[in-house]
N, CA and C atoms as an extended XYZ file, in Angstrom:
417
Properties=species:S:1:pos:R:3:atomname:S:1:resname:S:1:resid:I:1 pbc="F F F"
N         6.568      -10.413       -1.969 N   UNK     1
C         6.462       -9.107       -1.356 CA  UNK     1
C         7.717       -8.833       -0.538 C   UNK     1
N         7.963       -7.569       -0.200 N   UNK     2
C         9.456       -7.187        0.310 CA  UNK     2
C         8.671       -7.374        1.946 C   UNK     2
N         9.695       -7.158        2.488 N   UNK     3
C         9.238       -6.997        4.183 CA  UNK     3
C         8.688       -6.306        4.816 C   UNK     3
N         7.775       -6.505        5.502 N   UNK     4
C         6.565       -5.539        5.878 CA  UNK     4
C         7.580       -4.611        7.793 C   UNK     4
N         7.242       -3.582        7.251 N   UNK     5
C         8.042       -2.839        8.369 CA  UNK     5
C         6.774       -1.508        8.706 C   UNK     5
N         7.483       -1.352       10.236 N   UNK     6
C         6.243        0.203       10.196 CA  UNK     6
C         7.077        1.407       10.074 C   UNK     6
N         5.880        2.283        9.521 N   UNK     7
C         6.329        3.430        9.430 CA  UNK     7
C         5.207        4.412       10.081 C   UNK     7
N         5.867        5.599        9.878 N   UNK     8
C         4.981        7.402       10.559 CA  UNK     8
C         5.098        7.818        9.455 C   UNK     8
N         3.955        8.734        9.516 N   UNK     9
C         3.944        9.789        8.549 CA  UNK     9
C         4.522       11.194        8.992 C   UNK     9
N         5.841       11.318        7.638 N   UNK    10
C         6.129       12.461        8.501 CA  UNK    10
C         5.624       14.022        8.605 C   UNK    10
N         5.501       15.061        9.524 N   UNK    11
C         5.104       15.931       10.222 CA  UNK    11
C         4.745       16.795        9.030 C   UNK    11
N         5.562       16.755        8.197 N   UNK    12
C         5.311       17.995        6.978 CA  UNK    12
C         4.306       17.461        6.227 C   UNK    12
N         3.789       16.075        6.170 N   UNK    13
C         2.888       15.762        5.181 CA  UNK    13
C         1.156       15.398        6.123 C   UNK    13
N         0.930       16.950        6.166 N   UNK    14
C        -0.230       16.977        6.684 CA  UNK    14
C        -1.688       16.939        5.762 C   UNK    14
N        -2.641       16.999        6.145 N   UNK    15
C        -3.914       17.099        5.159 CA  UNK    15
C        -4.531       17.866        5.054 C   UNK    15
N        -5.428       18.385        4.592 N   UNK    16
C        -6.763       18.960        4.776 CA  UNK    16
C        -7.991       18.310        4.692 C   UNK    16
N        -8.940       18.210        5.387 N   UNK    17
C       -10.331       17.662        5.591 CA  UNK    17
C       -10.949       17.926        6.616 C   UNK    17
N       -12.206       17.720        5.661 N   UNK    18
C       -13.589       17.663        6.410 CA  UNK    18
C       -14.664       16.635        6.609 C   UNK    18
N       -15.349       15.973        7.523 N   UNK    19
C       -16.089       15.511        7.521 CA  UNK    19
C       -17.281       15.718        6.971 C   UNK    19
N       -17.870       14.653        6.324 N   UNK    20
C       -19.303       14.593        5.485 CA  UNK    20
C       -20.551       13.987        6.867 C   UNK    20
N       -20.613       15.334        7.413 N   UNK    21
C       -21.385       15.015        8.151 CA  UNK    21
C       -23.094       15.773        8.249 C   UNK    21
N       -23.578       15.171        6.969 N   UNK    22
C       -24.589       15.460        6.526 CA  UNK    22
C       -25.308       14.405        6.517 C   UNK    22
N       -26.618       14.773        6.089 N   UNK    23
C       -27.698       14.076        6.369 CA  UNK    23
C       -27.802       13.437        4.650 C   UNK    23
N       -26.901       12.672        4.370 N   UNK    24
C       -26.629       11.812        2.949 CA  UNK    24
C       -26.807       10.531        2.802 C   UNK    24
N       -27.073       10.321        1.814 N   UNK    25
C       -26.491        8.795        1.562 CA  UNK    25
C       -25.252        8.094        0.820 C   UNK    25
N       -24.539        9.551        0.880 N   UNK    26
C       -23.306        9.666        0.058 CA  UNK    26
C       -23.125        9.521       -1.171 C   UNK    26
N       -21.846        9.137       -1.488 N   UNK    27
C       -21.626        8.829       -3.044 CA  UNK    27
C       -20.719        7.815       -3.455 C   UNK    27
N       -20.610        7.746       -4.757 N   UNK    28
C       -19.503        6.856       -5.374 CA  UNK    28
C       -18.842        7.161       -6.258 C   UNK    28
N       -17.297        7.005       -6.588 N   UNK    29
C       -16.605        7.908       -7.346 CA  UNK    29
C       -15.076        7.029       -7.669 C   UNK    29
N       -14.843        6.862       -8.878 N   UNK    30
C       -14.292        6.272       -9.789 CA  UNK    30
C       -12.440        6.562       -8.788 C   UNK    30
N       -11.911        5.897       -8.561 N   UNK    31
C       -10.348        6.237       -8.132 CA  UNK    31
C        -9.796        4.887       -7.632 C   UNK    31
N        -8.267        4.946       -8.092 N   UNK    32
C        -7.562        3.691       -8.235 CA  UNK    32
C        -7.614        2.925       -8.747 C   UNK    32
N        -8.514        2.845      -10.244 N   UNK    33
C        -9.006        1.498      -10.678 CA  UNK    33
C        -9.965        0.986      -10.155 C   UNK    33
N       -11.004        1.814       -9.502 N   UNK    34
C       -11.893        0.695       -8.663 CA  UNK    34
C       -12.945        1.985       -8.505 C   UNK    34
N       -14.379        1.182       -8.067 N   UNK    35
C       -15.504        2.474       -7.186 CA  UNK    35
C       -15.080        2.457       -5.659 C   UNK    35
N       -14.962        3.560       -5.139 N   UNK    36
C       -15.123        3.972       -3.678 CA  UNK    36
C       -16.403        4.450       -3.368 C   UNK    36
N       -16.453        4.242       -2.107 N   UNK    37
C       -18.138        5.030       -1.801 CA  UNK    37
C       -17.720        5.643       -0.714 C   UNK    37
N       -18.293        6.449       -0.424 N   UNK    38
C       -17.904        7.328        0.396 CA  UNK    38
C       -19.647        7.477        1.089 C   UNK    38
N       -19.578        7.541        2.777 N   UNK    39
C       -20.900        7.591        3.409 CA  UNK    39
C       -21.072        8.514        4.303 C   UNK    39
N       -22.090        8.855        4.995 N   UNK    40
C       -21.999        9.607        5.621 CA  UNK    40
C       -21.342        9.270        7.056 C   UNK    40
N       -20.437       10.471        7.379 N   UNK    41
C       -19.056       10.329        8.268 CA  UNK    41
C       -18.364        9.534        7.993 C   UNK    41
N       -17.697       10.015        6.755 N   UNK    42
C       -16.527        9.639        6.275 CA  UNK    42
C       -16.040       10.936        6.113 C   UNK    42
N       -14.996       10.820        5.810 N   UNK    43
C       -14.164       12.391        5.706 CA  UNK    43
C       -13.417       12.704        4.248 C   UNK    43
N       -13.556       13.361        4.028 N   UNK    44
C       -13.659       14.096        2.534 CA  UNK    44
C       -11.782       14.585        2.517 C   UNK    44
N       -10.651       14.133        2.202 N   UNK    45
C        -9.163       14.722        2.149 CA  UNK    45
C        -8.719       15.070        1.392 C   UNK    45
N        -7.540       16.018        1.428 N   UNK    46
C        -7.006       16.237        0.159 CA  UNK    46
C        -5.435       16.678        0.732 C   UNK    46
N        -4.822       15.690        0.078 N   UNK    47
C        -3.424       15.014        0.309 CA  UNK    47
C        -2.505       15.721       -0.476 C   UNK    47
N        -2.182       16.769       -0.032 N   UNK    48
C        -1.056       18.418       -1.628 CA  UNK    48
C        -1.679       17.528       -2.796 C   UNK    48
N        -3.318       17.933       -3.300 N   UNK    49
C        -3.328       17.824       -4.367 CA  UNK    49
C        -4.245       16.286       -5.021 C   UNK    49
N        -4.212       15.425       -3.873 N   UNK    50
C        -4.521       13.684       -3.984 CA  UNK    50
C        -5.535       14.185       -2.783 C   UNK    50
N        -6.841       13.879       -3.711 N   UNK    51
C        -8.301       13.677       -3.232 CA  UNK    51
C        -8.591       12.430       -2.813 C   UNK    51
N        -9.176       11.948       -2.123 N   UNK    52
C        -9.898       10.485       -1.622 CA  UNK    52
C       -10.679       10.834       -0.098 C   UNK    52
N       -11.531        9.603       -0.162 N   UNK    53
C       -11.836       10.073        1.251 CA  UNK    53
C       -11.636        8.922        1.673 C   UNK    53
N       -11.532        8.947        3.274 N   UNK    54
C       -11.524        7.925        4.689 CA  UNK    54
C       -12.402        7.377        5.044 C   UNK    54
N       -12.766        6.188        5.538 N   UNK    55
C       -14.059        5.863        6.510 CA  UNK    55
C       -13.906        6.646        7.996 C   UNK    55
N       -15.391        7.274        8.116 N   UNK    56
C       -15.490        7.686        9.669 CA  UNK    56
C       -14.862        6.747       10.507 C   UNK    56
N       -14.719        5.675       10.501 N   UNK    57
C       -13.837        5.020       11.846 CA  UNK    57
C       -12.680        4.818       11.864 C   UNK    57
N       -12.026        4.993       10.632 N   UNK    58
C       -10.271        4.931       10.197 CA  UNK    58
C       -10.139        6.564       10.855 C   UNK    58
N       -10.768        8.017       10.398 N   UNK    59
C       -10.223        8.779       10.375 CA  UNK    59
C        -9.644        8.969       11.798 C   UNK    59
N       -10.855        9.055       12.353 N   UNK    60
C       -10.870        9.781       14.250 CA  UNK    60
C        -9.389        9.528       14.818 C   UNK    60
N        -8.934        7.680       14.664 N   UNK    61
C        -8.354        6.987       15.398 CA  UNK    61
C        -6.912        7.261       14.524 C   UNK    61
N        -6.803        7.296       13.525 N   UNK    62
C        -5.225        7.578       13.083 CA  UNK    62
C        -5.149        8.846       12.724 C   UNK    62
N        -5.851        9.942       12.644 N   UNK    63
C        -5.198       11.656       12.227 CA  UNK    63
C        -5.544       12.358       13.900 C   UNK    63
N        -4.493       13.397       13.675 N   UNK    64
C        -4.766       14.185       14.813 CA  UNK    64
C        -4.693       15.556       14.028 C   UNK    64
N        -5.750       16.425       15.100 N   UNK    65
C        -6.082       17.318       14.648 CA  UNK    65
C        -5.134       18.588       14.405 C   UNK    65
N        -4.512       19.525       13.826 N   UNK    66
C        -3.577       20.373       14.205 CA  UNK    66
C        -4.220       21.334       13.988 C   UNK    66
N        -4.816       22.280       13.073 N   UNK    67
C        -5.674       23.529       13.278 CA  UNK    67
C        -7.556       23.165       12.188 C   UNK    67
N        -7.726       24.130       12.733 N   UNK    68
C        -9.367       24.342       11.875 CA  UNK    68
C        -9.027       23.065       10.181 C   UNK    68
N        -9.250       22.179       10.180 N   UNK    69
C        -9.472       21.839        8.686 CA  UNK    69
C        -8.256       20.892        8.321 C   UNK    69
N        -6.820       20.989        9.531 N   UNK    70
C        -5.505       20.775        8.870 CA  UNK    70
C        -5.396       19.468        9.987 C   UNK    70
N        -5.016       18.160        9.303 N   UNK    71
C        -4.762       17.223       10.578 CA  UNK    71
C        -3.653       16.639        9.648 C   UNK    71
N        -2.534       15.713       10.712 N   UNK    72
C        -1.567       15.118       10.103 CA  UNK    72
C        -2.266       13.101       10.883 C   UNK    72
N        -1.536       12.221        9.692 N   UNK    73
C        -1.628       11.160       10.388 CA  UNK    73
C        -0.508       10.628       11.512 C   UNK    73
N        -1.348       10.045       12.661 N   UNK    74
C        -0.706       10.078       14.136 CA  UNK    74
C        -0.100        8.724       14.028 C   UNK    74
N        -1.001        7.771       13.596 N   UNK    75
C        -0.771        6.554       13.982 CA  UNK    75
C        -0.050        6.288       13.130 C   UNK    75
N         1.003        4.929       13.414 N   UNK    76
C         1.811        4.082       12.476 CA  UNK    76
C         1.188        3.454       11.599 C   UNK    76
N         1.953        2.828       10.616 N   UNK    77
C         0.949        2.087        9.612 CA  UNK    77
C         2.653        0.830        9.033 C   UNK    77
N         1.973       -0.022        8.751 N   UNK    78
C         2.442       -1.258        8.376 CA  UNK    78
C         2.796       -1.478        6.660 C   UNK    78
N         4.161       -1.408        6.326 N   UNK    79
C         3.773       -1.523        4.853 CA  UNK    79
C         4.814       -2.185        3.889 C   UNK    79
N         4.840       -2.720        3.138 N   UNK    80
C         5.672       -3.940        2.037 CA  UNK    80
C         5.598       -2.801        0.918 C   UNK    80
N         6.764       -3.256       -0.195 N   UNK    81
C         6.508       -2.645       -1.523 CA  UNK    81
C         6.188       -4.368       -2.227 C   UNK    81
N         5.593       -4.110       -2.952 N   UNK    82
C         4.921       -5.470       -3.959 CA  UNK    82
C         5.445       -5.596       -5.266 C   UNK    82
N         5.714       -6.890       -5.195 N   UNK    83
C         6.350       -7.194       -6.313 CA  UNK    83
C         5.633       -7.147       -7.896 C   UNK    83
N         4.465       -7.291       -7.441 N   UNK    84
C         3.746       -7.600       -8.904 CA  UNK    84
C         2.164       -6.931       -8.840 C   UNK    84
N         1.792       -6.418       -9.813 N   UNK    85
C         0.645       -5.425       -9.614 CA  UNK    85
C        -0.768       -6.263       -8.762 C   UNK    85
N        -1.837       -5.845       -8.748 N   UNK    86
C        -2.465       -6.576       -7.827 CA  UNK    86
C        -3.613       -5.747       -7.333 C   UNK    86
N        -4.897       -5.722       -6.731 N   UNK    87
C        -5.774       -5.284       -5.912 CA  UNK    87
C        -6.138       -5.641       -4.358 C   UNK    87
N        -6.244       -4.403       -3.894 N   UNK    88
C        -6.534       -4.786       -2.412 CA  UNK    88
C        -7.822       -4.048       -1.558 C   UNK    88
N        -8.525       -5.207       -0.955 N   UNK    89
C       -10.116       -4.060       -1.104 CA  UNK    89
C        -9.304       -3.252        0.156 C   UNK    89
N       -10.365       -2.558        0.241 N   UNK    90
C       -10.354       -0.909        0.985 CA  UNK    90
C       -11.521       -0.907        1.828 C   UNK    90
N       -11.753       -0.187        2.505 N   UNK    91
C       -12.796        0.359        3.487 CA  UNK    91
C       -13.787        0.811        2.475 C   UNK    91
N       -13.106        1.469        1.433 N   UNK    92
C       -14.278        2.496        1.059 CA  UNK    92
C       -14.253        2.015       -0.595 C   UNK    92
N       -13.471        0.654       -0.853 N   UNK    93
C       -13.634        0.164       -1.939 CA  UNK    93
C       -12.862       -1.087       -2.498 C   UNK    93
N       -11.743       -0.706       -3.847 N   UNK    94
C       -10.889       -1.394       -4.027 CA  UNK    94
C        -9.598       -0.587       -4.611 C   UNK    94
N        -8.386       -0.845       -4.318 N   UNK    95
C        -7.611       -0.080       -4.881 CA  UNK    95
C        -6.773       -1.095       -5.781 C   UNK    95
N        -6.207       -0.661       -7.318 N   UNK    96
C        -5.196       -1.548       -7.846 CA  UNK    96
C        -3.551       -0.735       -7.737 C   UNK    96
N        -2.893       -2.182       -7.872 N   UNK    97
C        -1.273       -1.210       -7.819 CA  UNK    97
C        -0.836       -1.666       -8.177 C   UNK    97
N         0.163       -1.190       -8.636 N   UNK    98
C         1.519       -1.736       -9.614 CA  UNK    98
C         2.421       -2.200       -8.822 C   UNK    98
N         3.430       -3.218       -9.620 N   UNK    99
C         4.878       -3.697       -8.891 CA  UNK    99
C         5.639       -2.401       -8.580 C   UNK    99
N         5.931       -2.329       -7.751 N   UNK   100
C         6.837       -1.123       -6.500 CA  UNK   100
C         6.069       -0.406       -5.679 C   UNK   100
N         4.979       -0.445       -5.349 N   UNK   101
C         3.941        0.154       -5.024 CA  UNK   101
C         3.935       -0.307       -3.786 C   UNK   101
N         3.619        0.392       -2.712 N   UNK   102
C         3.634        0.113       -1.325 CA  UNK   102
C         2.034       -0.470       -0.994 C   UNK   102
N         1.650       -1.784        0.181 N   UNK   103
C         0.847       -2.097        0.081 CA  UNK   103
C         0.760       -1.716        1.913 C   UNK   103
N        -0.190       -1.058        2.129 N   UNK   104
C         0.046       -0.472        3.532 CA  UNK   104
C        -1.131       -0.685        4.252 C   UNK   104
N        -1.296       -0.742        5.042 N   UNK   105
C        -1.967       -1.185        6.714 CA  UNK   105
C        -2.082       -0.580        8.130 C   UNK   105
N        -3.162       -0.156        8.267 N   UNK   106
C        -3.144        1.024        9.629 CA  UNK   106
C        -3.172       -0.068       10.447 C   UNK   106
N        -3.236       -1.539       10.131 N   UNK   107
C        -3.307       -2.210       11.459 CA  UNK   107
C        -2.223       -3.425       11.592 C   UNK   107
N        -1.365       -3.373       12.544 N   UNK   108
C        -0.728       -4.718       12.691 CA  UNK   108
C        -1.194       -5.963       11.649 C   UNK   108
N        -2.186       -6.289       12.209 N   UNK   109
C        -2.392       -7.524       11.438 CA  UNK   109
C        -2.952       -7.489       10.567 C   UNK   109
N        -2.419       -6.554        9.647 N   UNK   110
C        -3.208       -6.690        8.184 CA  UNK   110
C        -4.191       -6.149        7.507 C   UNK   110
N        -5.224       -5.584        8.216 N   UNK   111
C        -6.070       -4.947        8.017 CA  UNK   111
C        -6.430       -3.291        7.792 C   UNK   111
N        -7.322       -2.973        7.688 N   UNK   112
C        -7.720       -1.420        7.035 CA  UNK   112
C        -6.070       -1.089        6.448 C   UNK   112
N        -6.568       -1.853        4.634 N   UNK   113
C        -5.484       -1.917        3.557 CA  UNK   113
C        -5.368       -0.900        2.899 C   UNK   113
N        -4.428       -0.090        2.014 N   UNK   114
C        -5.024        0.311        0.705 CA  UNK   114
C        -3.920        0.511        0.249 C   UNK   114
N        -3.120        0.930       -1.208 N   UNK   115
C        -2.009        0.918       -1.693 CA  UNK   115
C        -1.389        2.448       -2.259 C   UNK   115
N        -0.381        2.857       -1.960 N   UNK   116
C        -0.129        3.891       -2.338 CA  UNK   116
C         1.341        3.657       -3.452 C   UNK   116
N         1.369        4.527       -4.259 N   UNK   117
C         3.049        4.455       -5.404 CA  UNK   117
C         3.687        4.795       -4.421 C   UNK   117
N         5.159        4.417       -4.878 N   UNK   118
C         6.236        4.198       -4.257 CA  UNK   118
C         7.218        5.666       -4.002 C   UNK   118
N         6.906        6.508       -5.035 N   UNK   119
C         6.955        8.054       -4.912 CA  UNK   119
C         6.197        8.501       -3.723 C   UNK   119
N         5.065        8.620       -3.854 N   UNK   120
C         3.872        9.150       -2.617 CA  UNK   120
C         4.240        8.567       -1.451 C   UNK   120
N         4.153        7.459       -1.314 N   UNK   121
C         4.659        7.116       -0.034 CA  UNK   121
C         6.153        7.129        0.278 C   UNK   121
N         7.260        7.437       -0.209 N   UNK   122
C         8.553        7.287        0.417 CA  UNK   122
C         8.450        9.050        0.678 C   UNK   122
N         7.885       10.032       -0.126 N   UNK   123
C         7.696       11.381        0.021 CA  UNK   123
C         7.003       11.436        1.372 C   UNK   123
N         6.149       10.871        2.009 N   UNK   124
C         5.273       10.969        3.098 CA  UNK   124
C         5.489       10.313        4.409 C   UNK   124
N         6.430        9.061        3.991 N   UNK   125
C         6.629        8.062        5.628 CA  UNK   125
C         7.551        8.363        5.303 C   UNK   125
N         8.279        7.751        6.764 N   UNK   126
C         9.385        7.363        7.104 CA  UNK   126
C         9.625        6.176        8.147 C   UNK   126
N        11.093        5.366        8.072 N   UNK   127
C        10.859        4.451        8.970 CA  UNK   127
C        10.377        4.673       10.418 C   UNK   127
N         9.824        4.054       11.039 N   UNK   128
C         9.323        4.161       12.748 CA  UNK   128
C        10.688        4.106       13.518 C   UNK   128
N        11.132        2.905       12.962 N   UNK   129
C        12.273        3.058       14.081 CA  UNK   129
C        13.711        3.659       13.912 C   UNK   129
N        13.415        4.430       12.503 N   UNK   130
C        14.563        5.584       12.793 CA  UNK   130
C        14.340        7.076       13.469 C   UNK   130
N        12.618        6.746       13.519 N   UNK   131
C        12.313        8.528       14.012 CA  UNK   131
C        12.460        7.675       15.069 C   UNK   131
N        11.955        6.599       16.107 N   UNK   132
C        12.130        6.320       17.443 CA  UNK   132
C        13.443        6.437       17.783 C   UNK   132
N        14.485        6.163       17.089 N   UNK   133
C        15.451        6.104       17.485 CA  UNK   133
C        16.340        7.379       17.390 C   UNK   133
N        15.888        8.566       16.836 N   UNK   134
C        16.529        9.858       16.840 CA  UNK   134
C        15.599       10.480       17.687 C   UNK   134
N        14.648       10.379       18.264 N   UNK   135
C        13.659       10.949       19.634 CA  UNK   135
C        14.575       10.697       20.651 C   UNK   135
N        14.992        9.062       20.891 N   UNK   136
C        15.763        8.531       22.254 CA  UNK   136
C        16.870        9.588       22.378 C   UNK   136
N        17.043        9.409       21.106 N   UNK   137
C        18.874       10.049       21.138 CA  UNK   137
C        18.916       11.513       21.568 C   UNK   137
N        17.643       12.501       21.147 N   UNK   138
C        17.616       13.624       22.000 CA  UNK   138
C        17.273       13.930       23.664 C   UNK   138
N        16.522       13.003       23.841 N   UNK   139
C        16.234       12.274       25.319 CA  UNK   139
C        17.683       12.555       26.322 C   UNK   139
């Protein structure tokens, strides 16, 4: 695996969603090579076009809200490109990925995983410590 570094998501790559906050027992639905389930309060997204949903306890803590329906992700996230294809479970399932494929992490140590292509994600992050370091510099 290449070196795991953090990144932000940047500002233009916001979402749309809603919470499934109904009285369900949810569902399950075929994506990434794998079943996801989706439960109640989990949040239902749609990424320009890329559907999936979140677990209620991932969403709250890494998106912030920006208007009625529209939130961007706040928090950093942790992520390697991978050398060789592979699966990595998920909150809400399992995801598979190919060699170049970013294997990413809302948490330091590893945890709440899932994998995005190497297109999607270089379109969406950016390094942390080059936006930290062009913030200082306007400072």
């Amino acid at each position: 695996m290449g070196a795991r570094r953090r990144y932000r998501k940047r500002p233009s790559a916001f979402v749309t969603a809603v919470q499934l906050d109904l009285d369900t027992e949810g569902f399950v639905y075929n994506k990434w090579g794998g079943k996801q389930v989706c439960k109640r309060g989990d949040w239902l997204v749609d990424s320009n076009g890329d559907k999936y949903t979140v677990s209620g306890d991932t969403f709250p803590r890494t998106y912030r809200f920006l208007s009625p329906g529209v939130y961007v992700k706040s928090s950093p996230v942790w992520a390697e490109r991978v050398e060789s294809p592979g699966r990595v479970k998920t909150k809400e399932g399992e995801t598979s990925y190919q060699a170049g494929d970013y294997l990413v992490h809302n948490n330091e140590d590893q945890t709440d995983s899932y994998a995005v292509s190497a297109v999607n994600f270089e379109s969406m992050y950016e390094l942390a410590e080059d936006k930290d370091a062009r913030n200082e510099q306007k400072k």
